[in-house]
N, C-alpha and C positions, 0 to 999 in steps of 0.2 A: 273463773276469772274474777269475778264480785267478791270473793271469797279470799284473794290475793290481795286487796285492797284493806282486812282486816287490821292488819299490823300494822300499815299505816293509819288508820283512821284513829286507832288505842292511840299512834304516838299524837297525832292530829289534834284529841282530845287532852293533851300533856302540853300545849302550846308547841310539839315539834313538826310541824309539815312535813310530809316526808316527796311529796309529787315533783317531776319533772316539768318545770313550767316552764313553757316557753313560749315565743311568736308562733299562732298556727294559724291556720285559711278553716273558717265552720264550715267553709261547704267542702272542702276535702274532706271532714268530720265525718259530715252528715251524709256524701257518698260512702264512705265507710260503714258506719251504721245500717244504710238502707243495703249494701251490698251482705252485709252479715244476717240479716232477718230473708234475703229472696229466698228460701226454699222455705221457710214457717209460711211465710206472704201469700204462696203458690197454695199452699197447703190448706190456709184458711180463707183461700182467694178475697184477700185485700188486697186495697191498688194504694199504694202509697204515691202523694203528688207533693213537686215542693214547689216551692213560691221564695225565692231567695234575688235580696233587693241585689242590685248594680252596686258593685264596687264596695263589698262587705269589706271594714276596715279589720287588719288583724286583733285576736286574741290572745291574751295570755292566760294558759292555760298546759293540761298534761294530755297530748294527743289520746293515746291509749285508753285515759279513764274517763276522758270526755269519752269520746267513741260507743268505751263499755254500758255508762251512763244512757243515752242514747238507742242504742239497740236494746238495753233491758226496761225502756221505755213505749218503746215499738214493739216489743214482744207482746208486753201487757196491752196494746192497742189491738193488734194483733186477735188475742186470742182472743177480748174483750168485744169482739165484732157478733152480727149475727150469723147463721147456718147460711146464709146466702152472698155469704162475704162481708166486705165492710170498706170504707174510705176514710183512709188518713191523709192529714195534709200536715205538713212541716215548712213553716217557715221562719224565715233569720233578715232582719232587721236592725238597724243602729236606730236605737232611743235614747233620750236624755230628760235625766231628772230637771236640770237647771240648765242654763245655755253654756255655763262651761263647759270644757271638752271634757277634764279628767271626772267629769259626771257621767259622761255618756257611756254606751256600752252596746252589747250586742245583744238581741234577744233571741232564742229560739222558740219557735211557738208549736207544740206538736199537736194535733186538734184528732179527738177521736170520733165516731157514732157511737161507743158502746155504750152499755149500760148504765152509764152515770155511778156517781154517789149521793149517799143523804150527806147531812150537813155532818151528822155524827162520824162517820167512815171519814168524812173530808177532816175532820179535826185530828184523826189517828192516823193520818194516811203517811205521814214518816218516820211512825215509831214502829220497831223493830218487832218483828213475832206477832203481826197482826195482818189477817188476811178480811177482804169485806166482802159480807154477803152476798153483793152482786158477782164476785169473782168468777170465772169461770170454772177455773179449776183450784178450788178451795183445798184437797185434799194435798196437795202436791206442791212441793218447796216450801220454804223457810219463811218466806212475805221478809225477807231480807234486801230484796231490791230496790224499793223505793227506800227505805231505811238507806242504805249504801249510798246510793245516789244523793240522796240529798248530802251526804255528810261532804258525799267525794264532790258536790259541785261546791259546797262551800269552802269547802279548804281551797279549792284553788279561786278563792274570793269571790265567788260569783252566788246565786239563790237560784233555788228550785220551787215553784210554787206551784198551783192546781186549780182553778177552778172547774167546779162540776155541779151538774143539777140528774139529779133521777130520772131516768129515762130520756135523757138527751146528750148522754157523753161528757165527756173532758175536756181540758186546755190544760195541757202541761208547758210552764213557762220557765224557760231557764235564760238567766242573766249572767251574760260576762263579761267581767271588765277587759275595756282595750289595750295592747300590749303599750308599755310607753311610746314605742314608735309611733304608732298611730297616732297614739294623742299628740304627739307633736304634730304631725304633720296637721292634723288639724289645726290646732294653734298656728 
């Protein structure tokens, strides 16, 4: 599926967009997402838990490759746990840079236990053909996913960021902007 999003991101990079944007609910999303990882979740017995504020305002965004974004997020969390399992937590929030509305936006916060990164992995962590040596399984796939994902959250205007520290986990933080309805209604 990440692999379907190629042709558009080559056109993405040409100034052509090619995504379905439109008004969507993130926690429709983000059930989506957590419903596509329960059998890996079982498998590597992680409990994923979400925290999603009252009266999340809509997004504009492309259902589908948010979603894929998302679950190849959780995957990595996932397998990135220890032999005894692991605890993710996912949360979606409205923040604002300034008090205006067309600032604000939606945050997803995906919080992991595993193994962290150094600084240097965190600096390479969305370029494409690079897997980090805390990985779990280094040997297997393309380290194409976080590549994909960031490009696919930014075409549909929003940011993917990371922070991490060695041996205490991640914060993967995705930003996206409110559909215009929303922002009116807010105004």
């Amino acid at each position: 599926t990440m692999i379907h999003y190629l042709l558009p991101l080559y056109r993405y990079d040409r100034d052509n967009p090619y995504f379905d944007l439109s008004e969507i609910d993130v926690a429709q999303v983000l059930q989506e997402a957590i419903a596509n990882v329960q059998e890996l979740a079982s498998l590597y017995k992680a409990e994923i838990s979400t925290n999603l504020s009252a009266e999340l305002p809509l997004v504009t965004a492309d259902f589908t490759a948010l979603a894929q974004v998302l679950t190849n997020l959780l995957q990595n969390a996932i397998k990135s746990g220890s032999a005894e399992g692991s605890r993710i937590s996912l949360e979606a929030k409205v923040e604002s840079a300034h008090e205006q509305a067309e600032h604000r936006h939606v945050v997803v916060l995906l919080k992991d236990q595993g193994l962290g990164l150094t600084e240097r992995e965190l600096e390479l962590l969305f370029y494409g053909y690079r897997q980090t040596a805390g990985g779990v399984e280094q040997s297997s796939g393309t380290a194409l996913g976080l590549y994909l994902s960031y490009q696919i959250v930014r075409a549909m205007g929003g940011n993917l960021s990371c922070e991490s520290k060695l041996g205490a986990g991640s914060t993967f933080r995705i930003e996206l902007p409110l559909s215009p309805k929303s922002v009116a209604e807010v105004l």
